[in-house]
Structure formats: C-alpha cells, structure tokens
PASELUM-410837 format. One record per residue (C-alpha): residue in one letter; x, y, z; residue number from 0. Coordinates in pm, whole numbers, padded with zeros to 5 digits. Example, Ala and Ser with C-alpha at 12.3 -4.5 7.8 and 13.67 -1.06 7.14 Angstrom:
% PASELUM-410837
   r        x        y        z     k
   a    01230   -00450    00780     0
   s    01367   -00106    00714     1
//
This chain:
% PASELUM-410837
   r        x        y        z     k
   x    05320   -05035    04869     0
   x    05235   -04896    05182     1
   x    05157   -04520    05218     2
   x    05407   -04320    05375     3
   x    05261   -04112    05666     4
   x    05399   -03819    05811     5
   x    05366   -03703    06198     6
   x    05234   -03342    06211     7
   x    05249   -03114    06515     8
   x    05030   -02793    06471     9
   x    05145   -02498    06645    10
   x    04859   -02275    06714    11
   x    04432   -02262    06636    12
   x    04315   -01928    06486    13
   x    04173   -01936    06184    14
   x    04462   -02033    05954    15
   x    04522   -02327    06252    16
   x    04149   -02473    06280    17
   x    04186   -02497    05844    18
   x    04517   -02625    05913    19
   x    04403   -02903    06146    20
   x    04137   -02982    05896    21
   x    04351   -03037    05618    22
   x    04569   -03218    05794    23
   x    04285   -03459    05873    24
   x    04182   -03523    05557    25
   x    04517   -03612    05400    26
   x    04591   -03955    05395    27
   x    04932   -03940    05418    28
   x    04955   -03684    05721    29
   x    04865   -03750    06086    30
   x    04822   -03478    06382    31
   x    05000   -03616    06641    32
   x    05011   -03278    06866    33
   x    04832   -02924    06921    34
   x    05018   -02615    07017    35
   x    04744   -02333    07189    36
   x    04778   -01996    07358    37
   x    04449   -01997    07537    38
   x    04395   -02124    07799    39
   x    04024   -02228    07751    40
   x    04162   -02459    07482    41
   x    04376   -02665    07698    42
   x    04276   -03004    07719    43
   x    04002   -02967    07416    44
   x    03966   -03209    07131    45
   x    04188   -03075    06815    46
   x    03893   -03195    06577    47
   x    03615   -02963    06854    48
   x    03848   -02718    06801    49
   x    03852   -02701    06394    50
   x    03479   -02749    06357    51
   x    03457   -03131    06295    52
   x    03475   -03519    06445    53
   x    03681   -03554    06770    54
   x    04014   -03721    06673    55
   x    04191   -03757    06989    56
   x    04445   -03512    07014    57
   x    04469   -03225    07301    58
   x    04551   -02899    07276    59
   x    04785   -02799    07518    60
   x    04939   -02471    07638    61
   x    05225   -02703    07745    62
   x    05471   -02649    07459    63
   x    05758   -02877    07590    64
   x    05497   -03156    07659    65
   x    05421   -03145    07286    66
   x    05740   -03136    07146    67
   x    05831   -03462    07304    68
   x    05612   -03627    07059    69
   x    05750   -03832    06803    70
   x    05648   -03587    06477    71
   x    05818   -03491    06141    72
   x    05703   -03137    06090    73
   x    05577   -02876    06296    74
   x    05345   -02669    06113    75
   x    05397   -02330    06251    76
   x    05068   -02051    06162    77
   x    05046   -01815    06491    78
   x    04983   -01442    06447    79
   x    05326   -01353    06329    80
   x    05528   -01227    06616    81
   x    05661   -00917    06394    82
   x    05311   -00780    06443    83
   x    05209   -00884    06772    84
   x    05292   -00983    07082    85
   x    05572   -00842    07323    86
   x    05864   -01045    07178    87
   x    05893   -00954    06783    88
   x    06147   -01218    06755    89
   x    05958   -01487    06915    90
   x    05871   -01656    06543    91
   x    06237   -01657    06485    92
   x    06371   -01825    06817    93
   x    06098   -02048    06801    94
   x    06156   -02140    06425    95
   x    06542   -02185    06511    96
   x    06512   -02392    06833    97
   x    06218   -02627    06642    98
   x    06499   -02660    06324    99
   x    06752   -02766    06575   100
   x    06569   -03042    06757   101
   x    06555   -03187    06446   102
   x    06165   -03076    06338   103
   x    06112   -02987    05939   104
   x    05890   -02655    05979   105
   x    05633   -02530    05729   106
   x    05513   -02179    05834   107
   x    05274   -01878    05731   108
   x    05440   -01630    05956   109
   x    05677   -01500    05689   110
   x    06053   -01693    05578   111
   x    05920   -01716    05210   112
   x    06256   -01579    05140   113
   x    06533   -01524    05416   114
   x    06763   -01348    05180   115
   x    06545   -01057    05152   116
   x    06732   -00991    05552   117
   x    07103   -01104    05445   118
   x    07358   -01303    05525   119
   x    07393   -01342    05789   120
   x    06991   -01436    05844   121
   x    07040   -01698    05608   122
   x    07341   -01838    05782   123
   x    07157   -01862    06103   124
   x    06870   -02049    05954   125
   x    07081   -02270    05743   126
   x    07269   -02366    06041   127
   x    06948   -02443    06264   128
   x    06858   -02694    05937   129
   x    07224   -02881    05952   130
   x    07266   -02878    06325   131
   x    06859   -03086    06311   132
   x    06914   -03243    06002   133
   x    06585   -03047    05909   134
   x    06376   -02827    05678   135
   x    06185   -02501    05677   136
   x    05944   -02344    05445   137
   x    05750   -02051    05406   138
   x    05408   -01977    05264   139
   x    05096   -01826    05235   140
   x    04878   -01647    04971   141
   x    05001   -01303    04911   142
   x    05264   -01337    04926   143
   x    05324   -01709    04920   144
   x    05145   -01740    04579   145
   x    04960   -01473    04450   146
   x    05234   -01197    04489   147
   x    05537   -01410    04393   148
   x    05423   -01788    04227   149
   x    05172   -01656    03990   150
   x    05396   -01382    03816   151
   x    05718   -01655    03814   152
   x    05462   -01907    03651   153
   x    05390   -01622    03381   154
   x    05728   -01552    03376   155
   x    05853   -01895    03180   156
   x    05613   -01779    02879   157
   x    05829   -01468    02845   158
   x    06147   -01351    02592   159
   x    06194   -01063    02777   160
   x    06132   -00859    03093   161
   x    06139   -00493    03194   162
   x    05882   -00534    03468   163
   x    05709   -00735    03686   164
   x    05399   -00603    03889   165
   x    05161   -00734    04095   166
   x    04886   -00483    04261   167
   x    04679   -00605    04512   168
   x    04405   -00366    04640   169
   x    04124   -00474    04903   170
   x    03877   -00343    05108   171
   x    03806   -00467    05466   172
   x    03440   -00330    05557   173
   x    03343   -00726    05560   174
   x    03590   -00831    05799   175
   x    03510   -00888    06153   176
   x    03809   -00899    06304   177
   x    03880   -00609    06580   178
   x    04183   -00756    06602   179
   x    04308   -00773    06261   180
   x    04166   -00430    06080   181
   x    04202   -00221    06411   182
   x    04485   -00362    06590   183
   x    04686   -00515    06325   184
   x    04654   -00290    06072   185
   x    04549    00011    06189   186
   x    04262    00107    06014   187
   x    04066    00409    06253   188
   x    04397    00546    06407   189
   x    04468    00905    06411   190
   x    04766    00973    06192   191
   x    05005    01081    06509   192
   x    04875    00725    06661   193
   x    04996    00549    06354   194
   x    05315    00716    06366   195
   x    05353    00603    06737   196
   x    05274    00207    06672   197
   x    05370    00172    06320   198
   x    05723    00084    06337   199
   x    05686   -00272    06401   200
   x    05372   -00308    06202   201
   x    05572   -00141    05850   202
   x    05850   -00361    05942   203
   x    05654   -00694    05920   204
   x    05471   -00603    05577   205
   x    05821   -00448    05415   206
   x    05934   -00806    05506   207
   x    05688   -01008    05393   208
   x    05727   -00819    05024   209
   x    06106   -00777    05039   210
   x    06084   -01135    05022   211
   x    05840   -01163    04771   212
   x    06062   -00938    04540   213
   x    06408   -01118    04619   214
   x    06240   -01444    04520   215
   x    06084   -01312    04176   216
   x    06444   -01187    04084   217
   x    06625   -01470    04147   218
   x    06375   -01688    03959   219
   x    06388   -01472    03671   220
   x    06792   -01434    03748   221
   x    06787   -01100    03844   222
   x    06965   -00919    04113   223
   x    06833   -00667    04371   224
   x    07032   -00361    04405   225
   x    06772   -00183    04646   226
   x    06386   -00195    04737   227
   x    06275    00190    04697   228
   x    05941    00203    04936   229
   x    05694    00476    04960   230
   x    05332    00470    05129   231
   x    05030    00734    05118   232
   x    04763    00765    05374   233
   x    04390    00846    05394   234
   x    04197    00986    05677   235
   x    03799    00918    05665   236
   x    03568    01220    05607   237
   x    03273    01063    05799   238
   x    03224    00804    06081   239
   x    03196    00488    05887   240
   x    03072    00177    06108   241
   x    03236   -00121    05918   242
   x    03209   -00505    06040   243
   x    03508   -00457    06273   244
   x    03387   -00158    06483   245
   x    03381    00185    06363   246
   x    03602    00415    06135   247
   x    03584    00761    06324   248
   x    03591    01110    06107   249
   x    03918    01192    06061   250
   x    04118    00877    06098   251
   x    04316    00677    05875   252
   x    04042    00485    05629   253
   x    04310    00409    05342   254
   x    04693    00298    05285   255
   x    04872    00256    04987   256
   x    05237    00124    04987   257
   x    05470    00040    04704   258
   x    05781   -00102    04688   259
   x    06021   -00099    04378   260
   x    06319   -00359    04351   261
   x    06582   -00238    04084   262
   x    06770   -00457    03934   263
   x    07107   -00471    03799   264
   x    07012   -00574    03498   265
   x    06743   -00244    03479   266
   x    06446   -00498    03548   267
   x    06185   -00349    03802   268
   x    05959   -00597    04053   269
   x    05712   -00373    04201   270
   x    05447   -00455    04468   271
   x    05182   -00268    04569   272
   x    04919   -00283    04808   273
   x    04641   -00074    04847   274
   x    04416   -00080    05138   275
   x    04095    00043    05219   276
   x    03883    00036    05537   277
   x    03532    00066    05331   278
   x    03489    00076    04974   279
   x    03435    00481    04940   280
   x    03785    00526    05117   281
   x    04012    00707    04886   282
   x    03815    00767    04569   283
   x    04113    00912    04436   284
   x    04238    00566    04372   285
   x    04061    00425    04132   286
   x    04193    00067    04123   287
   x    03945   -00163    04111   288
   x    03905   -00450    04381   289
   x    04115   -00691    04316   290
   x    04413   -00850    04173   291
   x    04659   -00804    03906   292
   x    04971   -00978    03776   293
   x    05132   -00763    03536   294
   x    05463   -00894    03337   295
   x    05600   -00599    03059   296
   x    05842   -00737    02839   297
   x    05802   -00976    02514   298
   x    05518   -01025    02514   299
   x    05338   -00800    02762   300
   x    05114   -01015    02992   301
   x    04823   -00957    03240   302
   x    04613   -01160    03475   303
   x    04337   -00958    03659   304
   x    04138   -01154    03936   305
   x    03864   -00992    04087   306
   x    03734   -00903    04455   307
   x    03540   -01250    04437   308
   x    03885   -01499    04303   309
   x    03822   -01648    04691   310
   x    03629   -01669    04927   311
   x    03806   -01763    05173   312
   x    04159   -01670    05188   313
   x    04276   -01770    05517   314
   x    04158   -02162    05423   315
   x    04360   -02127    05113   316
   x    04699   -01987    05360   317
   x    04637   -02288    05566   318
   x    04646   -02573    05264   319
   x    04894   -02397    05042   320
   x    05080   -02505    05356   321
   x    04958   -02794    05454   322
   x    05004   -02936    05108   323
   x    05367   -02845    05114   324
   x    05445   -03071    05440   325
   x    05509   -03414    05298   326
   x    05778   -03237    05025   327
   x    05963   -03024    05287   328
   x    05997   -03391    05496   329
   x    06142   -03546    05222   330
   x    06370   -03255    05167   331
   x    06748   -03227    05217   332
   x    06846   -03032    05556   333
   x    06815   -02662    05490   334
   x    06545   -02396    05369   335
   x    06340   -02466    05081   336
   x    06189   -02212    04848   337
   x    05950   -02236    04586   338
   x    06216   -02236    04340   339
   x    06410   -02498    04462   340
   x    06037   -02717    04436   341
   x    05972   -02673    04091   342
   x    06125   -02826    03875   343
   x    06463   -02661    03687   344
   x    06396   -02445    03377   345
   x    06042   -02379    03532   346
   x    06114   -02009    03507   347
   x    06302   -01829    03202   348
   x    06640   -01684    03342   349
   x    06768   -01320    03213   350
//
C-alpha cells in the first residue's frame, strides 16, 4: 500500500521554523509544499538554505496569499506569538481563524493548547472556523505542550487519588543569546517602573499559555476549574551582570517567579510555577534547583525531577512535538483537537 503523504505549508523560519522545515523533510509521509517569511532577505531563498541543509525547491515568500493558493493539508503555524510581539496581539488568532476557514488543518506553537482556558465563547469561534473549513487545529509545544501538562496526565493514570498536581519549572537564561527573547520578550534588565509600563501584554500571553495548561490537566483528571489564583515576585540585580544576551544592569529586574493555583471543585489543586532567572546567582533566596519537576500528591505520592541538562535543545523539541502531530490532526474530524482527545480513552484516571 502506498504511503499516504500529506502537503505541509510552514508559516514562518526562526528557530522553531528552520527545525520545523527539517522535520518536515525527513518524514516520509509529509511534504513542504510552501514557506511563509517575514523578512524580506528571505524572499525568494531555498526553504532547505534556510533550515541549514540540501536545497529542496521551495521559496520562501513574504507573499502570504501567493502561498496559500497552494494545494496543502496543514499549515504549520510557529511565528513569535503575536500576544507577545508585534503591533497586532490578535494577529495569531485572525490568522488561525481565516487559515481554519479556507479549509487548512493548523498545528501551532503559538499557544491554543487549550481554548477553554478563554471561554465560550473562544471556543465557539474556533469551533466554527473548523466546521465552516471542514478543518483541524492543534496546539503544542514543550512547556507547556508536554512537560507542564502531558507528563503529569501520563503520571496521573498510575494514581487512586489526587489532592495536587504540580509542576515547577525553574531556568536560568545567562546562556541564551537572544536580545530579543531575554530582553525584549521577557524582560530580563528592565527597571521595575519599565516592567510595569510593558508588562501587560507580556503577563497576558504567559497567564494564557498556563491557564491552558491547568484547564487541560483538570479535565483529564475530571476536574473542574473554579478559578486560577496568580501571584508573581520580582528580583532586581545587585551588580551589573553581562550575560550572553547583553547586560543585566545594577538594579534591574534579574529574577521572576509566578505561580498560578487552579482550585477545583472537587478541592483538587493544579499549580504551575515558573521561576526565572537572568544568571544563576539571581535570587539566592530561591533555592530551587535548575530544573524540572512533576509533582502528583495523592495515592500514591509521585515525583519526576529532570534536571537543567533533560535537553539540549528545546526549541528543536517545540518544532517536532509539532511536526509529529501533523499527519493525526489531517486525519482528524473538523474541530480542535487536544491531547486528550489523541490518546486513547481511559489513558488518564478520572476523579
């Protein structure tokens, strides 16, 4: 029998799109048909020059319309998420929406791991994009899209009973060399009053991203979310610190610590926390290790820790986690797609 192939369109070629292109390449049962860029020095370039290997034959082109009017099954969808960046924060959404009605599945790494996190009336919109196309849409990534969410569900079916799920994630970003990302993104080396000018949009994105991860933990362990209790705690530097990215001045923020609590109606607690640092002195006070950990309390009590060193390269792992997921999510009845409704029933114990 004949391999089934599916037509890919890749929408964008940062990091998480050049591994993206890549693992598209070497699947046998995907093709990239089309490449989505922003910059302008990419238009016209090979997709494989792009990514690192072989020419394949595919543009890149700026020319979003031109692409679209390929022939493709799924767009896979891994810009900068718009929340963050950009002047339109919406722009992942309308583009999502208008891609689900022309009839394109979408896998994406921008965030939808779990529309109900935003309500109703968010999942009515996207549900009606997927009817209208006769398409699918999927979200993913790392953590969240596995670590934060997959990993304690997984742990979850070996379990009698639950009080509390946790997963702590706490990192340190002296290594990174992205201006962009540590400075700009996350805003490592502001001054406190700067962070409270820019920070709306940016604690708006990451309460998002974990809202989701929490709403999709409780209904896979059938609980319910009465509320997501959030609190955060920032560090200012005592020293000029040059890191990979640029330079940490004296008195600006070198660490950030967020939690958020989902109660439950059935007095379960999901709690996520991340804890940030710009170097790996920041915020002695906290004295969680590097690292990961997965933390169920219940019968039995269960723990996974996974150290600063579990990967080595995360962003390749966001790209393929989503990449992987393409040829299911094309097969897939018209709507949005969740890890839960991938795996198979009675993956997860229900309370």
């Amino acid at each position: 029998m004949t391999e089934k192939k599916y037509r890919v369109i890749q929408w964008s070629s940062g990091n998480v799109g050049k591994a993206s292109i890549r693992g598209i390449c070497n699947r046998s049962d995907l093709e990239l048909v089309g490449l989505i860029v922003s910059d302008e020095k990419k238009n016209g370039l090979d997709a494989g020059t792009i990514s690192g290997i072989d020419e394949i034959g595919v543009l890149a082109s700026t020319n979003i319309e031109e692409v679209l009017s390929i022939k493709a099954d799924c767009v896979n969808y891994t810009p900068l998420a718009s929340l963050r960046l950009g002047d339109d924060p919406d722009a992942d959404k309308k583009n999502i929406l208008f891609l689900l009605r022309r009839g394109f599945n979408v896998v994406t790494t921008v965030g939808f791991l779990y529309p109900k996190a935003f309500g109703e009336d968010f999942e009515k919109e996207i549900q009606d994009a997927c009817l209208e196309g006769g398409s699918s849409l999927h979200g993913t990534g790392i953590a969240p899209g596995w670590l934060s969410d997959l990993v304690p569900l997984t742990m979850s079916g070996m379990s009698e009973e639950i009080s509390e799920v946790r997963v702590t994630e706490s990192s340190e970003f002296s290594y990174y060399p992205s201006e962009e990302i540590v400075f700009d993104t996350m805003l490592m080396g502001k001054s406190l009053q700067q962070y409270e000018q820019e920070s709306v949009r940016y604690e708006g994105w990451i309460t998002g991203l974990f809202s989701e991860a929490i709403y999709l933990i409780a209904d896979g362990i059938g609980s319910n979310i009465v509320n997501i209790e959030k609190s955060i705690d920032l560090i200012t530097s005592n020293e000029d610190k040059e890191i990979a990215a640029g330079v940490v001045k004296k008195g600006t923020i070198s660490g950030q610590r967020r939690k958020w609590i989902g109660h439950c109606d059935n007095n379960v607690e999901i709690i996520q926390e991340a804890i940030w640092r710009a170097y790996p002195d920041a915020a002695p006070e906290w004295d969680e290790p590097v690292g990961m950990c997965v933390e169920i309390k219940g019968k039995p009590n269960m723990k996974i820790n996974f150290d600063h060193g579990w990967n080595d390269d995360p962003l390749v792992s966001t790209a393929l986690h989503g990449v992987h997921a393409i040829p299911m999510v094309c097969e897939a009845s018209p709507g949005f797609k969740s890890f839960l409704g991938s795996l198979p029933k009675k993956s997860f114990t229900a309370f």
